[in-house]
Phi, psi and omega in degrees: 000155207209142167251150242239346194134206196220163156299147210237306200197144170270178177225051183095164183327128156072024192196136159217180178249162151211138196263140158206091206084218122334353209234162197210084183269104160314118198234107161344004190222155178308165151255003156312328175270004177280344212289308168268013176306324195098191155320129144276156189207160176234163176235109156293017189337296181316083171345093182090337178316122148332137174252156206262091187328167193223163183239127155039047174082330207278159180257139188253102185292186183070341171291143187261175196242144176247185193230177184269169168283164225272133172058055136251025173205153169314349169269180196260129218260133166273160122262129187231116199255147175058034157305333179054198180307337162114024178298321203268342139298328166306317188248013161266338159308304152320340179260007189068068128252161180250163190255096183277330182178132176242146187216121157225179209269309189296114168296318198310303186325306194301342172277338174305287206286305183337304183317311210260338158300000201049040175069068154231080173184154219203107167288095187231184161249135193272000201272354173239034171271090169271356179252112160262345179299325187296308182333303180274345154320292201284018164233034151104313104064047178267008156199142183237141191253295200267147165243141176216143173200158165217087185310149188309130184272351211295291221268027213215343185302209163227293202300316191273324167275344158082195198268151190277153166279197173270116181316326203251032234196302205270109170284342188322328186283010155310313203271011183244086166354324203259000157284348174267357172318291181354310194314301207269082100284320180303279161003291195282306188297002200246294183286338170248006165043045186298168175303318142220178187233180174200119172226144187254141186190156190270163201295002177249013152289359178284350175251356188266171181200153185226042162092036162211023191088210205272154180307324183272020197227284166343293203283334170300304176310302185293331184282314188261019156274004176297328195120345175297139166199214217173280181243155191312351177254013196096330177279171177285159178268159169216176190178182186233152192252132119020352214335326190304290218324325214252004196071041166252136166259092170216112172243139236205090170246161190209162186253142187218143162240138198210133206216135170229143150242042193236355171081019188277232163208094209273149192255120163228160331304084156064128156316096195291120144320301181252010185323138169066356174219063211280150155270134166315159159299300197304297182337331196242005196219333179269026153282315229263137184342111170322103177254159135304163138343168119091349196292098176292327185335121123314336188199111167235161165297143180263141175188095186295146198290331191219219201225115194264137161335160153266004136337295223234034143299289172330299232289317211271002125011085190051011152298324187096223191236347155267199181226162155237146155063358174278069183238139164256168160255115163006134171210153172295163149336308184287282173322334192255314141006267153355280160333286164284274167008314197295103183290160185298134208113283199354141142230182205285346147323322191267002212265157175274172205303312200301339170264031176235125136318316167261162139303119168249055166231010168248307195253076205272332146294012142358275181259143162218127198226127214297144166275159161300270238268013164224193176264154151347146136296175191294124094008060176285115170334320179335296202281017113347302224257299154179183201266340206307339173286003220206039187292137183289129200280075188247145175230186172319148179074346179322157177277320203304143130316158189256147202192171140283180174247160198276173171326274180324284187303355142290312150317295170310342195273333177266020176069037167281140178260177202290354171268024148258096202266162175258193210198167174082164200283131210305326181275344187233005128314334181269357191283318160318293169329311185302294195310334205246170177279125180310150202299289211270352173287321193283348130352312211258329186277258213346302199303323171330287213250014172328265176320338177279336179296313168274329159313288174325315195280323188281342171302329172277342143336106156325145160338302200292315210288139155250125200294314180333312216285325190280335183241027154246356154301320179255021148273337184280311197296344191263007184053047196234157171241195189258000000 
C-alpha cells in the first residue's frame, strides 16, 4: 500500500474527491466519515491493477474513477455516440485511447457508463444535437480524433423484426425511426471531421435497401464524399467480424465500418486471435459464485472455485474480492424442473411432453441450454425480457442449481470484466449487457486502426511530444496491453 494524497474539495451531499495524479476518485462519503479514518491509501493486490483507494487499510469498493477534461493530453480523445453501457468505449480504452464523452438516449445507460467512465456521458437525443462541435465543447471535449458509434440495431435485426420480406428488396425500415440514426452519425462525423471513424451494426444491415440501392453502399459513398477512406476501393472499409474470432465466448457477428480522412489504408480486417481455439462458457463462468434463482445480492464477496482460466483472469482484473451484478431471475418449479433435466444444447422442442407449457411448434427454442466446452449463442436485447435461451449449463446431480444466468454471467460471455459494474433496475441491466459491443471484439477494432490513429495525431503534435510514447505510458500505468 502506498499513499495516494490528500482529499481536495467536497462536491455535493455525500461525495469528495481525492486527487491522484491524474486520477480523480468519487467516493460515496460524507467528509465526517473521513475524519478518523487514517491515510488514504491505494491497494495494487492485483498485478497491472488500478488501485481502488482505502480509508484506513478498508478498500472503499465500488467507485468510479473521473478523467481531466477531454484534450488536454496526447491520446487519442473517442466520442462514442449510441453508447449504451460503454462496451465499445471499454475496449477502445483498452486499447489506449482516452474516452472523451459517450451520449445516448437511455438515462439507465447513461448511468452504467457514466459510472465506469468517470461521469463522460451525457444523456441526449442526437437527432436534436444541431451543432455537434458546440455540443462535445460544451461538455469539456476539445478535440475528438476517433467517432465510434452502434446505432439501435432491433430494426435492422431478423430477432427485432420477427419474420422479413425479401431483404434486398424490402423498403420497409424507413418507417422504423431507429433505422434512421445512421444519419445524424453521418452527421456528427461531417461536423467534427475526427481522424477516423468506426460504426458497429448487426450483418443484416449489409441487406436493406430502400429502392435507391443497398444502406451500405449509400453510407460508404455519403462517407467517402466526406473525405473518408480505407478501403481498397477508395471508401471506407468494411466488413463483417466474428466475436469468437476474438476472444469472446461468444458467437456473436456483427458488421463495422471503419474510416480515415488521413489517406490511409486500414489494415482490415483485424488479426483474429482465437480463429479454431473459441474461448468456452466454462471458460468463462465457472469461477463465479454458486447462486440460486432468484438471488437479488447486488454486490457479494469472490472466492474462485478453481484455479481460473486465463479467461477469468482478464475478466477479475482489478476487481478486488469483490462481485457485481451476479443477480438471476425467479422461476417456477416446472421450469427448473425443465432445467435440470435438459442435457446441454437441449431446446425447448426436445423436452418431453410433461415439462412443456407452450406450443412447440411456435416456441420451438423457448428454452435453451447452454454448453460448458464450446462458446455462447449470441448474447440478446432480448434477455431484458427473459432468460430462457440462455440456461446455466448444471444438470441433475451438479453442486450448481438449476437457473438461467445471471446479469454477471452475461456480462462475461460478453467480455465485460467484473470491475465493471452495470447499473439501473435489474431487467435493464440485461438489456444493456445484450445491446452492447463486445468489450474485447471493439477492442480488436481500436487496434486495427490504432497506429493511423496515432499517426495523424502526431502530425499534429510539437516535434518534442510523442504520441506513442505517451499513450503506451499510460497502458502501462493502467495495466492495459495492446
Amino acid at each position: 500500500m502506498v499513499s495516494v494524497g490528500s482529499l481536495t474539495s467536497s462536491c455535493g451531499s455525500g461525495t469528495i474527491r481525492l486527487r491522484d495524479g491524474r486520477r480523480v476518485w468519487r467516493l460515496g462519503l460524507a467528509p465526517h466519515q473521513l475524519a478518523d479514518c487514517g491515510a488514504l491509501t491505494t491497494d495494487g493486490s492485483t498485478t497491472g491493477a488500478v488501485g481502488k483507494p482505502r480509508v484506513g487499510g478498508v478498500s472503499l469498493r465500488g467507485l468510479a474513477c473521473e478523467v481531466p477534461p477531454s484534450g488536454t493530453s496526447n491520446n487519442p480523445v473517442v466520442l462514442d455516440l449510441f453508447c449504451g453501457a460503454g462496451g465499445m468505449s471499454l475496449g477502445f480504452e483498452r486499447a489506449g485511447y482516452r474516452i472523451g464523452l459517450g451520449v445516448d438516449r437511455d438515462p439507465q445507460a447513461c448511468e452504467t457508463h457514466a459510472y465506469n467512465f468517470g461521469n463522460r456521458s451525457v444523456q441526449a437525443d442526437l437527432a436534436e444535437i444541431g451543432d455537434p462541435e458546440g455540443f462535445v465543447r460544451r461538455h469539456g471535449v476539445q478535440r475528438v480524433d476517433v467517432i465510434v458509434a452502434g446505432p439501435p440495431c432491433q430494426g435492422f435485426s431478423r430477432v427485432g423484426r420477427g419474420k422479413l420480406r425479401d431483404l434486398k428488396k424490402d423498403a420497409g425500415y424507413i418507417h422504423d425511426p431507429r433505422n434512421q440514426c445512421y444519419k445524424d452519425f453521418i452527421r456528427f462525423v461531417d461536423g467534427l471531421k475526427p481522424a477516423y471513424f468506426v460504426l458497429e451494426n448487426v450483418p443484416d444491415m449489409a441487406f436493406y435497401s430502400d429502392g435507391e440501392g443497398s444502406l451500405v453502399d449509400k453510407m460508404l459513398n455519403a462517407l467517402a464524399e466526406l473525405g473518408y477512406c480505407g478501403g481498397h476501393d477508395g471508401r471506407p472499409a468494411w466488413g463483417i467480424l466474428s466475436a469468437e474470432d476474438y476472444g469472446v465466448p461468444q458467437t456473436r457477428r456483427r458488421l463495422f465500418i471503419a474510416g480515415s480522412n488521413r489517406d490511409r489504408e486500414i489494415d482490415w480486417p483485424p488479426e483474429p486471435t482465437h480463429r479454431g481455439s473459441p474461448v468456452t462458457v466454462w471458460d468463462a463462468i465457472g469461477d463465479l459464485p454458486i447462486i440460486a434463482h432468484g438471488c437479488r445480492i447486488d454486490e457479494m464477496p469472490y472466492e474462485a472455485r478453481d484455479d481460473l482460466s486465463d479467461y477469468q483472469q482478464i475478466m477479475r482484473d482489478g476487481a478486488g474480492y469483490v462481485l457485481f451484478n451476479h443477480q438471476t431471475r425467479w422461476h417456477n418449479q416446472q421450469d427448473l424442473h425443465a432445467f435440470a433435466w435438459m442435457p446441454e444444447g437441449w431446446k425447448y422442442v426436445d423436452l418431453p411432453e410433461r415439462f412443456k407449457r407452450y406450443r412447440d411448434d411456435i416456441f420451438k427454442d423457448k428454452y435453451r441450454k447452454l454448453y460448458r466446452d464450446r462458446p455462447s449463442w449470441t448474447i440478446e436485447a432480448h434477455i431484458g425480457k427473459d432468460t430462457y435461451r440462455h440456461i446455466y449449463p448444471a444438470g441433475l446431480g451438479d453442486p450448481e442449481p438449476p437457473r438461467t444466468i445471471s446479469v454477471r454471467e452475461a456480462a462475461r460471455l460478453q467480455s465485460f470484466p467484473d470491475r465493471f459494474r452495470f447499473r439501473g433496475a435489474f431487467t435493464k441491466q440485461f438489456c444493456q449487457v445484450g445491446n452492447a459491443v463486445p468489450p474485447l471484439l471493439a477492442k480488436a477494432v481500436a487496434a486495427a486502426i490504432r497506429r493511423g490513429v496515432v499517426a495523424g495525431l502526431a502530425e499534429s503534435l510539437s516535434p518534442e511530444q510523442d504520441p506513442e510514447a505517451v499513450a503506451g505510458g499510460r497502458m502501462s500505468k493502467w495495466g492495459l496491453e495492446h
